[in-house]
N, C-alpha and C positions, 0 to 999 in steps of 0.2 A: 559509419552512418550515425547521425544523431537526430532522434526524436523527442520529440516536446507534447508532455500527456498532461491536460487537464484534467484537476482534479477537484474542480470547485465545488460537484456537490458531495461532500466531504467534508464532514467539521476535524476543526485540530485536533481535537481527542480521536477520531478514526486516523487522523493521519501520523498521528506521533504514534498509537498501537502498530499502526501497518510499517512502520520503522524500526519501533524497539530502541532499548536503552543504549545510548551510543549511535543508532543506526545498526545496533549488528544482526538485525531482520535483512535490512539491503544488505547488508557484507554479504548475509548467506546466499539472497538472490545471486549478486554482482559473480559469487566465487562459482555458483552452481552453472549460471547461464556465458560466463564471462563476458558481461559486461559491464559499465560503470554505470554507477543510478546517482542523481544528486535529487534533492527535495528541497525546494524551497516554496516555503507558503504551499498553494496550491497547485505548484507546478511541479513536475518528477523529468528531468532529461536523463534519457536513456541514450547508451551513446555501445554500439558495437554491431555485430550484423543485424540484417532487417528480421534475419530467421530467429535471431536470438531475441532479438526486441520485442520479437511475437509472442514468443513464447513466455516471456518475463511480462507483458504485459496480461498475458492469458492469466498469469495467477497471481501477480497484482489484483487486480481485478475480483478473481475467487476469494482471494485474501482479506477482501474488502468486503465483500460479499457476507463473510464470515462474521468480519468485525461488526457491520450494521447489523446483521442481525442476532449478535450476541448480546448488544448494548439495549436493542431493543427489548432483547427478552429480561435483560436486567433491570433496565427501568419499569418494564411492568410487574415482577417479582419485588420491587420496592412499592410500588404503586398499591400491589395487593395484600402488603403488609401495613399499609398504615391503615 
């Protein structure tokens, strides 16, 4: 089964962190959950079972979760420095 997950609100700075250098963020998902992730732009096809998809998407998601509100805390820790 192949799924197609939008990811538009999402800038490329969250979406290349939520990748990693090379992509080897998704390797780890892809080898964890086994399945295949590609990322293009704002789109992610997730392509293996529906349970697995679920599940990879569950922390996709956290993962992002993370990233927005790391960046956020960053920019205001710059913000309160100048």
């Amino acid at each position: 089964m192949k799924e197609i997950v939008k990811l538009e609100a999402y800038n490329i700075e969250q979406l290349v962190n939520l990748s990693g250098v090379k992509d080897e963020n998704l390797e780890v998902l892809e080898d964890h959950f086994q399945v295949e992730i590609s990322l293009r732009g704002d789109e992610m096809s997730i392509v293996g079972s529906q349970q697995q998809i679920e599940k990879t998407k569950k922390v996709i998601y956290s993962l992002l979760k993370l990233i927005v509100s790391v960046t956020q805390l960053t920019s205001f820790s710059e913000s309160e420095m100048q």
